[in-house]
PDB file of N, CA, C and O in Angstrom:
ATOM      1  N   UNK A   1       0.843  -1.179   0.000  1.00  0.00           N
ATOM      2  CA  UNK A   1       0.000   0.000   0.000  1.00  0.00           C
ATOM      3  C   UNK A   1       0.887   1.240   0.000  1.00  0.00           C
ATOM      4  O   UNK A   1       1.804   1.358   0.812  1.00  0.00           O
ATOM      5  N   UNK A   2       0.508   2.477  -1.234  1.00  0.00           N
ATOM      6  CA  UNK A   2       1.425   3.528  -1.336  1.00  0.00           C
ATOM      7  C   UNK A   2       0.592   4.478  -0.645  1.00  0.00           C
ATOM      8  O   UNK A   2      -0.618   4.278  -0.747  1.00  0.00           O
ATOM      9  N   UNK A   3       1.053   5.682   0.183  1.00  0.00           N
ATOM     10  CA  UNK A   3      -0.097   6.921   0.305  1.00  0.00           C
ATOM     11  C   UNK A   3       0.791   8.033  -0.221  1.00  0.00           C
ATOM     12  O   UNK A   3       2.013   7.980  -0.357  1.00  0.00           O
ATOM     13  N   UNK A   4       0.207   8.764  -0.418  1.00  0.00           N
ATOM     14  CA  UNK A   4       0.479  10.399  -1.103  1.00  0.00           C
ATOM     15  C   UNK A   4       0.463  11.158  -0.700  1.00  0.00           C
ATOM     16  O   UNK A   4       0.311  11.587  -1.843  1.00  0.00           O
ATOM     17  N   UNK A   5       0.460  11.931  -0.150  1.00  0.00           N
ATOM     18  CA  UNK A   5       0.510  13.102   0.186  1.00  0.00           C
ATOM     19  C   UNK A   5       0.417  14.528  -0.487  1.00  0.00           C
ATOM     20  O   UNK A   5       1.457  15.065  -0.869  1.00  0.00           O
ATOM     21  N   UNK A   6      -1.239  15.379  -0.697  1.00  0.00           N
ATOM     22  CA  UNK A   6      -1.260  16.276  -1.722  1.00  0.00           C
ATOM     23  C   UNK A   6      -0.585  17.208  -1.269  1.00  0.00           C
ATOM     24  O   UNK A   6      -0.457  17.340  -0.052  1.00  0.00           O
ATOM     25  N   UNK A   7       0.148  18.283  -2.398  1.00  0.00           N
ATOM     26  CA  UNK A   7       0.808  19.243  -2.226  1.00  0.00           C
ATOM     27  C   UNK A   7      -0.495  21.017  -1.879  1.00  0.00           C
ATOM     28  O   UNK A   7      -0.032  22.086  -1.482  1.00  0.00           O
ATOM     29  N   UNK A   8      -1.902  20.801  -2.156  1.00  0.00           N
ATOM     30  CA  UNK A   8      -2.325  21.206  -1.795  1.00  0.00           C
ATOM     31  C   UNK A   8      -3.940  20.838  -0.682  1.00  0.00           C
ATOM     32  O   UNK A   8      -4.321  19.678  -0.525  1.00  0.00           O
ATOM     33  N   UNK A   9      -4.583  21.889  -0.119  1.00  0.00           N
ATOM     34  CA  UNK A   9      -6.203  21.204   0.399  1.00  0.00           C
ATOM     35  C   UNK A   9      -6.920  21.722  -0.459  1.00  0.00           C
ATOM     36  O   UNK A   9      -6.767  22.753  -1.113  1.00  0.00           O
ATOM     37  N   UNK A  10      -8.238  20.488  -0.432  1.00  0.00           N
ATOM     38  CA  UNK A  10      -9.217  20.900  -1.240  1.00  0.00           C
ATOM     39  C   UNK A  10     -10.007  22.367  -1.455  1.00  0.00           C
ATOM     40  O   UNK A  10     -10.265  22.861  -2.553  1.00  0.00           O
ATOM     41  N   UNK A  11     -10.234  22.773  -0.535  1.00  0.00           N
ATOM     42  CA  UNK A  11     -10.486  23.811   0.006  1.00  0.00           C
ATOM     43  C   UNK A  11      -9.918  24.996  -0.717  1.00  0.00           C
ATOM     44  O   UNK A  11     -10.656  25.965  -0.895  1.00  0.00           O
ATOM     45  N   UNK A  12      -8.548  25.021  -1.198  1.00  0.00           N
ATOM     46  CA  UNK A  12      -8.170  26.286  -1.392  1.00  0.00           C
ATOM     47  C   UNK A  12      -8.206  27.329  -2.169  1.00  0.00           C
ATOM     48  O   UNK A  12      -7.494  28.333  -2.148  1.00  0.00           O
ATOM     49  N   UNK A  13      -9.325  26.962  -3.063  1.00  0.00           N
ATOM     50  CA  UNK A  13      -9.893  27.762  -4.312  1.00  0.00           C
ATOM     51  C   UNK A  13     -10.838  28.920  -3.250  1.00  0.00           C
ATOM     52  O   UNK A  13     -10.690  30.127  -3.443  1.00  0.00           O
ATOM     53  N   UNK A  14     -11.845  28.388  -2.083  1.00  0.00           N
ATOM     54  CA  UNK A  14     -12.553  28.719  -1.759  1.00  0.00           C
ATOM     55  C   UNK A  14     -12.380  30.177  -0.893  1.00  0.00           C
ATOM     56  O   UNK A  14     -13.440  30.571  -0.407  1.00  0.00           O
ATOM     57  N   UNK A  15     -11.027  31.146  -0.602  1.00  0.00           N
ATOM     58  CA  UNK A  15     -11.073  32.017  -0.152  1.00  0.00           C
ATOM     59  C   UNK A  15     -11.263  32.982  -0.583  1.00  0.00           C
ATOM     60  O   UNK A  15     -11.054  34.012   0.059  1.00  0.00           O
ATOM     61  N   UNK A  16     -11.675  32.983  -1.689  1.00  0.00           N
ATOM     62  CA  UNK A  16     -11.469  34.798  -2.702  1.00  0.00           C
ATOM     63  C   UNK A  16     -12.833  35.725  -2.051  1.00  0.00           C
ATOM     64  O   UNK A  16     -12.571  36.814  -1.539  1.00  0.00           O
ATOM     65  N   UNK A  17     -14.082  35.311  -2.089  1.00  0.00           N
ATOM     66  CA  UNK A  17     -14.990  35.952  -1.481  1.00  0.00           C
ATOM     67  C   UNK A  17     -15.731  36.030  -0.416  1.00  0.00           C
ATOM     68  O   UNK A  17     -16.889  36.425  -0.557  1.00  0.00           O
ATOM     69  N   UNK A  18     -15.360  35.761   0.574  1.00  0.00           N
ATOM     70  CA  UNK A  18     -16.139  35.471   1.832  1.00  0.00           C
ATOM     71  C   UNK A  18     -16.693  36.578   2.650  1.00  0.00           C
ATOM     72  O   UNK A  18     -16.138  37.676   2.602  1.00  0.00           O
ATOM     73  N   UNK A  19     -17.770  36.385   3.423  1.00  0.00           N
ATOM     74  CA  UNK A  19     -18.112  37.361   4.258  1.00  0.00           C
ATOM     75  C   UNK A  19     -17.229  37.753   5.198  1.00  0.00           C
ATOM     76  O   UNK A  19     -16.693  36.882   5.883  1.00  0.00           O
ATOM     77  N   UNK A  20     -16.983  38.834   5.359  1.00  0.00           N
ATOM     78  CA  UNK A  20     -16.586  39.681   6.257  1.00  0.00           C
ATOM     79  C   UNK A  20     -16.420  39.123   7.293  1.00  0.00           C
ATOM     80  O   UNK A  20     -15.317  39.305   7.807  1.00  0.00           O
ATOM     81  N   UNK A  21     -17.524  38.123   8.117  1.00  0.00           N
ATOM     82  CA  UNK A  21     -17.813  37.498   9.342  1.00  0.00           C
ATOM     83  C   UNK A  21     -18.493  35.903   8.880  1.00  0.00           C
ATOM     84  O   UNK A  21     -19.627  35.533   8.574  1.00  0.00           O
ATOM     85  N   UNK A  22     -17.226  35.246   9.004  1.00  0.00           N
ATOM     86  CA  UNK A  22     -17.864  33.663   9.266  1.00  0.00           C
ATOM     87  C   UNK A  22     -18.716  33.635  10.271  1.00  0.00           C
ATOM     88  O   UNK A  22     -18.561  34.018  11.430  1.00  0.00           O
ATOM     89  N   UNK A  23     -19.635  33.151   9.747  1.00  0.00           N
ATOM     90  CA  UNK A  23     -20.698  32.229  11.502  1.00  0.00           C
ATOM     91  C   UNK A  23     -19.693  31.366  11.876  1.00  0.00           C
ATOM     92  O   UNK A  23     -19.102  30.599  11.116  1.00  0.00           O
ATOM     93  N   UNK A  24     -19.380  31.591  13.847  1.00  0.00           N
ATOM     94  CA  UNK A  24     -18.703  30.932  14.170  1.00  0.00           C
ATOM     95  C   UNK A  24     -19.795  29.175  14.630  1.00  0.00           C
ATOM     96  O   UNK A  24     -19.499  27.985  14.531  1.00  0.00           O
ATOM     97  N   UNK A  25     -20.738  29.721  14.997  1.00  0.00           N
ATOM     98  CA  UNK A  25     -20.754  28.195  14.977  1.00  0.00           C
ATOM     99  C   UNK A  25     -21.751  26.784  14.343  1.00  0.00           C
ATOM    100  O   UNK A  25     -22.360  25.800  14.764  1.00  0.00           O
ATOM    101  N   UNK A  26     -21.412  27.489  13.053  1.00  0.00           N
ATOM    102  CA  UNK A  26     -21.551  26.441  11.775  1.00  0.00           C
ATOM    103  C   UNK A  26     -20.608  25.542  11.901  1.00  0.00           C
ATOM    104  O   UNK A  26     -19.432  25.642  12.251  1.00  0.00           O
ATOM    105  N   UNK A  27     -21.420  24.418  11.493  1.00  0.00           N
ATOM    106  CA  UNK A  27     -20.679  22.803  11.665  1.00  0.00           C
ATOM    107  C   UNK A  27     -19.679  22.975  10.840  1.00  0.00           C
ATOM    108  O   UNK A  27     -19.630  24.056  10.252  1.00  0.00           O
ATOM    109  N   UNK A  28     -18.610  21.945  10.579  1.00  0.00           N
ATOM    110  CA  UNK A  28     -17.526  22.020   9.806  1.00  0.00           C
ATOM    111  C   UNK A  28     -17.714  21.392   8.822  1.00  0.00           C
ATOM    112  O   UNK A  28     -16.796  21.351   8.002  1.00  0.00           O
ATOM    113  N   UNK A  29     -18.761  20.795   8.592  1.00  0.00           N
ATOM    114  CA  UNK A  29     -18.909  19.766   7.150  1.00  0.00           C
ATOM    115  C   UNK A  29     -19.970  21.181   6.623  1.00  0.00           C
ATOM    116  O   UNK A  29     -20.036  21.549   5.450  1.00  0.00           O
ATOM    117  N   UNK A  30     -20.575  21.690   7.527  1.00  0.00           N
ATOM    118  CA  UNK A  30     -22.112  22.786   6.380  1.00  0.00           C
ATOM    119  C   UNK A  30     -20.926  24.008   5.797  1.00  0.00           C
ATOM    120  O   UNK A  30     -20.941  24.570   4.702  1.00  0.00           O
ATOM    121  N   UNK A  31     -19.829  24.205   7.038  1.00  0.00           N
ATOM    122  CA  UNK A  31     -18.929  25.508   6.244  1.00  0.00           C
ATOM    123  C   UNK A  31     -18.146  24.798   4.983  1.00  0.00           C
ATOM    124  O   UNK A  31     -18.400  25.279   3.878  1.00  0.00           O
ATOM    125  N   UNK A  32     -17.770  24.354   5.006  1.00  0.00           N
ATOM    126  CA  UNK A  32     -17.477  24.064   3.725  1.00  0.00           C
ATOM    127  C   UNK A  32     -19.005  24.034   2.366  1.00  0.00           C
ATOM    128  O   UNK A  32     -19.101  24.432   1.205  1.00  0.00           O
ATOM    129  N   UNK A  33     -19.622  23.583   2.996  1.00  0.00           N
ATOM    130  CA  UNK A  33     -20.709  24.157   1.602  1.00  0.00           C
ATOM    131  C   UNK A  33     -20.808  25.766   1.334  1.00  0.00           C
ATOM    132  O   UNK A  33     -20.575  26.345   0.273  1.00  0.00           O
ATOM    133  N   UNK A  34     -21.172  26.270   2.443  1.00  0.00           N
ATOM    134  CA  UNK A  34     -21.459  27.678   3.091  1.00  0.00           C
ATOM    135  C   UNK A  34     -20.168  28.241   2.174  1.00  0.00           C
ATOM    136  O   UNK A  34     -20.516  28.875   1.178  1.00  0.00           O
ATOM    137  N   UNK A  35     -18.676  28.086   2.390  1.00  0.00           N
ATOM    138  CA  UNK A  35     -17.636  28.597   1.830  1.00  0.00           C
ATOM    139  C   UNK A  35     -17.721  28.594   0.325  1.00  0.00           C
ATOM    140  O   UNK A  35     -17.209  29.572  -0.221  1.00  0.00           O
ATOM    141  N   UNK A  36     -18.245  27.720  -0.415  1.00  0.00           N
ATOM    142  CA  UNK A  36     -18.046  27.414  -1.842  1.00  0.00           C
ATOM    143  C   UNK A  36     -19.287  27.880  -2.463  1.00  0.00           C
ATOM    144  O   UNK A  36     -19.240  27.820  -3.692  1.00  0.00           O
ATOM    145  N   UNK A  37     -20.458  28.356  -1.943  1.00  0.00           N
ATOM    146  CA  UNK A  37     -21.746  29.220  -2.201  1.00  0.00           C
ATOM    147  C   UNK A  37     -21.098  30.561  -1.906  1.00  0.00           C
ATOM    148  O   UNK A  37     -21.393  31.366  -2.790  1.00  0.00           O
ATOM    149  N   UNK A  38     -20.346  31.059  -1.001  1.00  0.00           N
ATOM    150  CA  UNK A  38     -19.858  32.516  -0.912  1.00  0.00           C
ATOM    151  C   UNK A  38     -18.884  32.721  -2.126  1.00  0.00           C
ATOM    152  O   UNK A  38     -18.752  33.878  -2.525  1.00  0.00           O
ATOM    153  N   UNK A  39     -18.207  31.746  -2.739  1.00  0.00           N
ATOM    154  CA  UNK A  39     -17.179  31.893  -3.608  1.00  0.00           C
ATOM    155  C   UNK A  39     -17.920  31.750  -5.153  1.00  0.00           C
ATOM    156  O   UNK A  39     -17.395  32.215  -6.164  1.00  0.00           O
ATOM    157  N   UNK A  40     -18.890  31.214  -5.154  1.00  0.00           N
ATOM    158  CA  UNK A  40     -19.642  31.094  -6.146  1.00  0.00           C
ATOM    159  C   UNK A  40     -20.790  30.751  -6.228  1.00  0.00           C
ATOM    160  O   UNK A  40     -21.297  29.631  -6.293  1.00  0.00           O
ATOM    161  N   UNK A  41     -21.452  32.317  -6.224  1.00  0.00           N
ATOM    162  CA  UNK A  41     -23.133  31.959  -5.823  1.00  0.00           C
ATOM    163  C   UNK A  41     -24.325  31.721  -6.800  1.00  0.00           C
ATOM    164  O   UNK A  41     -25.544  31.740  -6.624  1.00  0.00           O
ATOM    165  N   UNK A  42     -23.470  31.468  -7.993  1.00  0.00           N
ATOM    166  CA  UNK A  42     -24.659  31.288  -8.650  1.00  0.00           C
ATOM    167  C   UNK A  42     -24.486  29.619  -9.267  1.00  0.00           C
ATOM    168  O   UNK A  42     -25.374  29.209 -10.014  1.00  0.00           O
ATOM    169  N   UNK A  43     -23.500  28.848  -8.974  1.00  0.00           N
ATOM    170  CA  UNK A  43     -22.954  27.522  -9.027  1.00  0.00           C
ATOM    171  C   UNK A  43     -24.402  26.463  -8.761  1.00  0.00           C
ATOM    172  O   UNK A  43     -25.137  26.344  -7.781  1.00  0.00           O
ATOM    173  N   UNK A  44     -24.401  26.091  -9.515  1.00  0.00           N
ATOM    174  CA  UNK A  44     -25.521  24.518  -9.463  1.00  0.00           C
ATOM    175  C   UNK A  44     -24.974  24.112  -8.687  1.00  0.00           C
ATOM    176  O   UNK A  44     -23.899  24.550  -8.276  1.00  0.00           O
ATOM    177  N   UNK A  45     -25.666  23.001  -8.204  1.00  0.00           N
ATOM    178  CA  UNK A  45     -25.765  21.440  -7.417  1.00  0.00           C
ATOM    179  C   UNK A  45     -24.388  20.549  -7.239  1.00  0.00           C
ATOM    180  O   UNK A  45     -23.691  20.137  -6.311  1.00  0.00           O
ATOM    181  N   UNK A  46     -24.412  20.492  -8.801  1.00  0.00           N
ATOM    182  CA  UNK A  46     -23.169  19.648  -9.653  1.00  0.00           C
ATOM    183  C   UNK A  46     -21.925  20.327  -9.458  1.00  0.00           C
ATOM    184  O   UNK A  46     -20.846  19.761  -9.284  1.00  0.00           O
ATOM    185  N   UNK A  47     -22.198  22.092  -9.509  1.00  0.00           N
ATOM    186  CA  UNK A  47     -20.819  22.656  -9.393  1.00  0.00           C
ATOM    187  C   UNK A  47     -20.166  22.615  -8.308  1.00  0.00           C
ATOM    188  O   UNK A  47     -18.946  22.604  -8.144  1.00  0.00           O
ATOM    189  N   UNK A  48     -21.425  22.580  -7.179  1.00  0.00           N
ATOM    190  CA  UNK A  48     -20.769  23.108  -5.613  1.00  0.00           C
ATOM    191  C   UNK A  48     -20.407  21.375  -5.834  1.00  0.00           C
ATOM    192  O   UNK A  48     -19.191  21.203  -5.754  1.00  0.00           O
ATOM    193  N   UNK A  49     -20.938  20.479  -6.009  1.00  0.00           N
ATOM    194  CA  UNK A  49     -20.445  18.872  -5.623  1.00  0.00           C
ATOM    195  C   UNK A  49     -19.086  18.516  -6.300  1.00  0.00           C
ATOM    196  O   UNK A  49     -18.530  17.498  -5.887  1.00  0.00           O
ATOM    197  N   UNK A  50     -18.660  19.024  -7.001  1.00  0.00           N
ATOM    198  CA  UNK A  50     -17.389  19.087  -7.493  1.00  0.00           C
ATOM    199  C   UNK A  50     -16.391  19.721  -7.005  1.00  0.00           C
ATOM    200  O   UNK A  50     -15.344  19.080  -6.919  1.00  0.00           O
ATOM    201  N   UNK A  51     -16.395  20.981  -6.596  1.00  0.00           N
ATOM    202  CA  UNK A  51     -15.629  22.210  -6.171  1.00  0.00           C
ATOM    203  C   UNK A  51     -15.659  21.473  -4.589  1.00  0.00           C
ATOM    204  O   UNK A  51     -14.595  21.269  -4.005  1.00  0.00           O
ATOM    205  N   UNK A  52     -16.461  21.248  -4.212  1.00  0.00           N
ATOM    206  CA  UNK A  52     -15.838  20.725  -2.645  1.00  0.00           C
ATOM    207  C   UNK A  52     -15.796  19.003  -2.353  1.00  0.00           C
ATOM    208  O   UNK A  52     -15.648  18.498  -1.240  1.00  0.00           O
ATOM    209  N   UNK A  53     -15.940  18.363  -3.463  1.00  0.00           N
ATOM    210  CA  UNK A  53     -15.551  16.837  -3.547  1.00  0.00           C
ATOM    211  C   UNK A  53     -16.694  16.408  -2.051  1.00  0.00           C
ATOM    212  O   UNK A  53     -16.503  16.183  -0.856  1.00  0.00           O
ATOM    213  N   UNK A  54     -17.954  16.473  -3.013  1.00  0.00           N
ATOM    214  CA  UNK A  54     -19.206  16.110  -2.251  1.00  0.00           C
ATOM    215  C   UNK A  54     -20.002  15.323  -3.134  1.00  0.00           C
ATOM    216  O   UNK A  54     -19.623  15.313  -4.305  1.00  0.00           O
ATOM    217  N   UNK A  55     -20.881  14.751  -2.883  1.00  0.00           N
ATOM    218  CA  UNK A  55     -22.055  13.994  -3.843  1.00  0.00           C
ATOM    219  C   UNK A  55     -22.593  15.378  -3.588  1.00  0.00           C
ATOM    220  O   UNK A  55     -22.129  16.242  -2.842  1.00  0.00           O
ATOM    221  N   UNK A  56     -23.965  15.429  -4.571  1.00  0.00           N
ATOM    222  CA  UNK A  56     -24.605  16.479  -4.999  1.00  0.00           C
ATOM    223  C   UNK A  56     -25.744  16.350  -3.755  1.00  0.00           C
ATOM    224  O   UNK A  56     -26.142  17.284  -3.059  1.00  0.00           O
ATOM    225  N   UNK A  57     -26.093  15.153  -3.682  1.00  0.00           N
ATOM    226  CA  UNK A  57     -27.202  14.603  -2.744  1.00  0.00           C
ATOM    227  C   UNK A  57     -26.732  15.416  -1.081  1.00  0.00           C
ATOM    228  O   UNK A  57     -27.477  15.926  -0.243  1.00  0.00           O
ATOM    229  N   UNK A  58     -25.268  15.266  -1.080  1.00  0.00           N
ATOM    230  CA  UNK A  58     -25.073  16.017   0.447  1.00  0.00           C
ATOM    231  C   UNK A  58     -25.289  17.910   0.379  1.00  0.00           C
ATOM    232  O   UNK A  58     -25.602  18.775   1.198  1.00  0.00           O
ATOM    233  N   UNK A  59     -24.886  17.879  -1.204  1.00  0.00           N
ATOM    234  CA  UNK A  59     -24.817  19.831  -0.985  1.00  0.00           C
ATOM    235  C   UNK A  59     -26.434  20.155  -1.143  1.00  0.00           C
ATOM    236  O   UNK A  59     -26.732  21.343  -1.021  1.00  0.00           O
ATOM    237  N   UNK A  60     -27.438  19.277  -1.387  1.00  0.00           N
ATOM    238  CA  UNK A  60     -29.031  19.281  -1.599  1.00  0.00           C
ATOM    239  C   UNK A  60     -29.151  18.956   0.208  1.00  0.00           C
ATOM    240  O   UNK A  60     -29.799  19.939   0.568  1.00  0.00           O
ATOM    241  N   UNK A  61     -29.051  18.654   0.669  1.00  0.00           N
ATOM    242  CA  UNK A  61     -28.630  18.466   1.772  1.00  0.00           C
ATOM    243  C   UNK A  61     -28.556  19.458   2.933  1.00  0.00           C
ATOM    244  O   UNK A  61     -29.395  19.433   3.833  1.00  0.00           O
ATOM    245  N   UNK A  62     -27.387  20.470   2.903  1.00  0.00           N
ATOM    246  CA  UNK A  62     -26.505  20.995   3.314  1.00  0.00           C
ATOM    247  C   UNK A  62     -27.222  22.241   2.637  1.00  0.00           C
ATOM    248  O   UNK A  62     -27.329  23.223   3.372  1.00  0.00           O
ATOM    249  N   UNK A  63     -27.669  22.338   1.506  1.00  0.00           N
ATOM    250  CA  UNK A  63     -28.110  23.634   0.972  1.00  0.00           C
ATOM    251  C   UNK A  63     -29.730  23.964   1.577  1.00  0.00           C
ATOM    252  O   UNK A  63     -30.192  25.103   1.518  1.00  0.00           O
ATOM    253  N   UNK A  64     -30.286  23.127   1.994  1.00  0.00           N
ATOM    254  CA  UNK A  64     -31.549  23.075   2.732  1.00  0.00           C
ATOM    255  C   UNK A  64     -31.183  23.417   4.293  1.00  0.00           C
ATOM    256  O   UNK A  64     -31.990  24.187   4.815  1.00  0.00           O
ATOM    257  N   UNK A  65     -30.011  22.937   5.201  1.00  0.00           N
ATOM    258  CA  UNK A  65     -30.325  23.199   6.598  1.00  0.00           C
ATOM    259  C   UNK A  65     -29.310  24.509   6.293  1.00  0.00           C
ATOM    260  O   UNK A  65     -28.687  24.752   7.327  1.00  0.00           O
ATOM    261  N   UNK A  66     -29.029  25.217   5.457  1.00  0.00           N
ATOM    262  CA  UNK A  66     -28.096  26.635   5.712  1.00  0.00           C
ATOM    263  C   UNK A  66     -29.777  27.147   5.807  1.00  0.00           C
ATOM    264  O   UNK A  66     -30.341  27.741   6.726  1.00  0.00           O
ATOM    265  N   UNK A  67     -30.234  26.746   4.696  1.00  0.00           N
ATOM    266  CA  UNK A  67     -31.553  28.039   4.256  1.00  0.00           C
ATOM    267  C   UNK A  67     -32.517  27.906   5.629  1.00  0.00           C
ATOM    268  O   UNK A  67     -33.174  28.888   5.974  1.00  0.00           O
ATOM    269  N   UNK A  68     -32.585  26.536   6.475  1.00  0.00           N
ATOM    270  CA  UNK A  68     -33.399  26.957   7.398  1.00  0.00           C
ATOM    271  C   UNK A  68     -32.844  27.258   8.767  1.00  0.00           C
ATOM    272  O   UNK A  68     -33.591  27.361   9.740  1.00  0.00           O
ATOM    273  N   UNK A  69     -31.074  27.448   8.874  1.00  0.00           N
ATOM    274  CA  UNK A  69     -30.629  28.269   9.543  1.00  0.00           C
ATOM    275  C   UNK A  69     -30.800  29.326   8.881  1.00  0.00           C
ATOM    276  O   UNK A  69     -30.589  30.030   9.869  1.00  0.00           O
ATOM    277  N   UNK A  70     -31.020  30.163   7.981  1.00  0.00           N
ATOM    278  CA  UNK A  70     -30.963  31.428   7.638  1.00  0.00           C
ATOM    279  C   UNK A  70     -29.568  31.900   7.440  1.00  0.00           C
ATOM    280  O   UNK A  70     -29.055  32.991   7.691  1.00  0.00           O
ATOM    281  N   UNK A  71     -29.122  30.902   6.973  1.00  0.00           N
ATOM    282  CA  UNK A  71     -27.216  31.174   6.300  1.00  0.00           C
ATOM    283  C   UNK A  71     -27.674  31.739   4.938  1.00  0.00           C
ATOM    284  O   UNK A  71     -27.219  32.813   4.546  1.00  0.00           O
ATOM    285  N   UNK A  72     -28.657  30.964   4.137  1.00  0.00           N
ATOM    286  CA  UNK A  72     -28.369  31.600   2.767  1.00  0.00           C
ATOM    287  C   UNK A  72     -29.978  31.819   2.393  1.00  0.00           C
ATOM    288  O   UNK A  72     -30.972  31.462   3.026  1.00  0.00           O
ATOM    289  N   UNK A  73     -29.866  32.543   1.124  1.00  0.00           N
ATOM    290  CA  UNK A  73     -31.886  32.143   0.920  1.00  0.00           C
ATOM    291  C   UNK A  73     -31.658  32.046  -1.002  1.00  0.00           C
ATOM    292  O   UNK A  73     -30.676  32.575  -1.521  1.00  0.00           O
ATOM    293  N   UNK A  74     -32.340  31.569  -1.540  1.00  0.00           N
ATOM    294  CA  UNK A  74     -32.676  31.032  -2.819  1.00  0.00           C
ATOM    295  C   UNK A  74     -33.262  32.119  -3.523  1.00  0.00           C
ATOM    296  O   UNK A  74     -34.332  32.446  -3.009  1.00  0.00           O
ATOM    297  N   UNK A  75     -32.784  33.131  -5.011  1.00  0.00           N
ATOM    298  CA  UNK A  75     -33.091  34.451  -5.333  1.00  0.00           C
ATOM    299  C   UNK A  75     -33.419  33.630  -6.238  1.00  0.00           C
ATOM    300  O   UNK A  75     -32.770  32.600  -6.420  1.00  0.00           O
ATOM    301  N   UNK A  76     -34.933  34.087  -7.260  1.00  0.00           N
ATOM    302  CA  UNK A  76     -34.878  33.390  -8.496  1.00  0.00           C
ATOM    303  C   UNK A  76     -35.060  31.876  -8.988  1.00  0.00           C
ATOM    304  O   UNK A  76     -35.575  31.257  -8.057  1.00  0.00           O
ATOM    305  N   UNK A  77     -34.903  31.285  -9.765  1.00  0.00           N
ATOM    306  CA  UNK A  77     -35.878  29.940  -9.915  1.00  0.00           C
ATOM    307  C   UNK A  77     -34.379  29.009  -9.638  1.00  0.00           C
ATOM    308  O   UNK A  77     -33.262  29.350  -9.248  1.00  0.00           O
ATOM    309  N   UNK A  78     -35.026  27.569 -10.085  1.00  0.00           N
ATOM    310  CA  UNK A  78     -33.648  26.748  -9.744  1.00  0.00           C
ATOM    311  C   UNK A  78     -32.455  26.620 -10.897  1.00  0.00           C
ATOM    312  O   UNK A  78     -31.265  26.305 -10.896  1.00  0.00           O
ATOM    313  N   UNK A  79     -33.610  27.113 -12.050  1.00  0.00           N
ATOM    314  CA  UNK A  79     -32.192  27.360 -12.985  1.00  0.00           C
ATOM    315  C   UNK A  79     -31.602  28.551 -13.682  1.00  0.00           C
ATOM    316  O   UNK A  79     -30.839  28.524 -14.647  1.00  0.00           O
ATOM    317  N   UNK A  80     -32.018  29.482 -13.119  1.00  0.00           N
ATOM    318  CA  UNK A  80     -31.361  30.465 -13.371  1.00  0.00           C
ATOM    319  C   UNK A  80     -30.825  31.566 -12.249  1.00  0.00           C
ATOM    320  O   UNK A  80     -30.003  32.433 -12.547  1.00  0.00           O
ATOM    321  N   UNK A  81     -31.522  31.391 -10.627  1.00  0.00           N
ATOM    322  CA  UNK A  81     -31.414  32.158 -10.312  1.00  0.00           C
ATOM    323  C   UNK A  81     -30.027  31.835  -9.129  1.00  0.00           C
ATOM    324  O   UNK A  81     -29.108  31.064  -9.407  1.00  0.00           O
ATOM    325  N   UNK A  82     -30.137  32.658  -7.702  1.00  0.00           N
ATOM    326  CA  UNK A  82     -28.329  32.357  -7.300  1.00  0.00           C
ATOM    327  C   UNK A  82     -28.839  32.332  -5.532  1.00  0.00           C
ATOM    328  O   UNK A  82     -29.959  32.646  -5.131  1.00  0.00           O
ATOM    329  N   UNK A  83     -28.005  32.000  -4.918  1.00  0.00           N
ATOM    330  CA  UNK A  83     -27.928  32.199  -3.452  1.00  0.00           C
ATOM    331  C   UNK A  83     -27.381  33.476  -2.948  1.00  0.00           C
ATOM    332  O   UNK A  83     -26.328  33.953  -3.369  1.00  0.00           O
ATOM    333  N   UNK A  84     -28.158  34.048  -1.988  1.00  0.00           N
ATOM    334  CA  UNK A  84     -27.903  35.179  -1.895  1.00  0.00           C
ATOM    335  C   UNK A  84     -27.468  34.862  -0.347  1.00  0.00           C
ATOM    336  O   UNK A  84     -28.109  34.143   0.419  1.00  0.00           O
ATOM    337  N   UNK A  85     -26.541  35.380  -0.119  1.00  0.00           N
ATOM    338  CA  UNK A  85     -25.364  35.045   1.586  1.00  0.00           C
ATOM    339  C   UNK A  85     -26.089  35.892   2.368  1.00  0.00           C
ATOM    340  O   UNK A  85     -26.222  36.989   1.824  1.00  0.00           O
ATOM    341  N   UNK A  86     -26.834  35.769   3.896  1.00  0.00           N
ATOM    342  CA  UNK A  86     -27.751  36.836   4.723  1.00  0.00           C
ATOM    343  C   UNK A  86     -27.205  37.165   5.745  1.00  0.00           C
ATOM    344  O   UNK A  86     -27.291  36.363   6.675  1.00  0.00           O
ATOM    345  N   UNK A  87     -26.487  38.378   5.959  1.00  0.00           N
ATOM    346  CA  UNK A  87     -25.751  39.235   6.264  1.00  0.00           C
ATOM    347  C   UNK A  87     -26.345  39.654   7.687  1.00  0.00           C
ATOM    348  O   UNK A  87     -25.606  39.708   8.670  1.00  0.00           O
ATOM    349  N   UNK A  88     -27.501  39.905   7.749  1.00  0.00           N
ATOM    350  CA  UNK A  88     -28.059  40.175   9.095  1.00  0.00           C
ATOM    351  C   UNK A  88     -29.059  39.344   9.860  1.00  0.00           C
ATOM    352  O   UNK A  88     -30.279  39.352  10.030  1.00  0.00           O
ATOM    353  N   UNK A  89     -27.576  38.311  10.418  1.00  0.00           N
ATOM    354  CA  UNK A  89     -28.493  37.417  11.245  1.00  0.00           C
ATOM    355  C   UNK A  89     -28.796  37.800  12.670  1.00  0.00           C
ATOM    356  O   UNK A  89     -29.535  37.093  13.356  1.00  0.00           O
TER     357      UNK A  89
END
């Protein structure tokens, strides 16, 4: 058995746009969805499940208990419109 060791984390695309103020106490599996919707909010299902090496089924998931924490809310229909990040919780 060989292991590898990557030269980078998955994660690291995900810092360019973030809020000002992380919620500190969002789980560590929902911030990572939460992070990759701030970095790209108008990203499908498929995109966020790629960009953070998820099944789509977990960011459908994960994109439902942000919205009924009131992390994010749904602007517009499912295929065209974007997640909008809610700033005054």
């Amino acid at each position: 058995m060989m292991m590898f060791k990557a030269n980078y984390t998955v994660n690291d695309g995900l810092l360019g746009r973030l809020p000002s103020k992380l919620p500190s106490k969002l789980p560590s599996n929902l911030e990572i969805t939460y992070k990759a919707i701030c970095e790209n909010n108008q990203a499908s299902n498929k995109e966020l499940a790629v960009q953070t090496n998820q099944s789509e089924r977990t960011i459908r998931n994960h994109t439902s208990k942000l919205k009924e924490l009131n992390y994010i809310k749904r602007i517009g229909s499912d295929k065209s419109g974007y997640w909008e990040i809610v700033e005054n919780r």
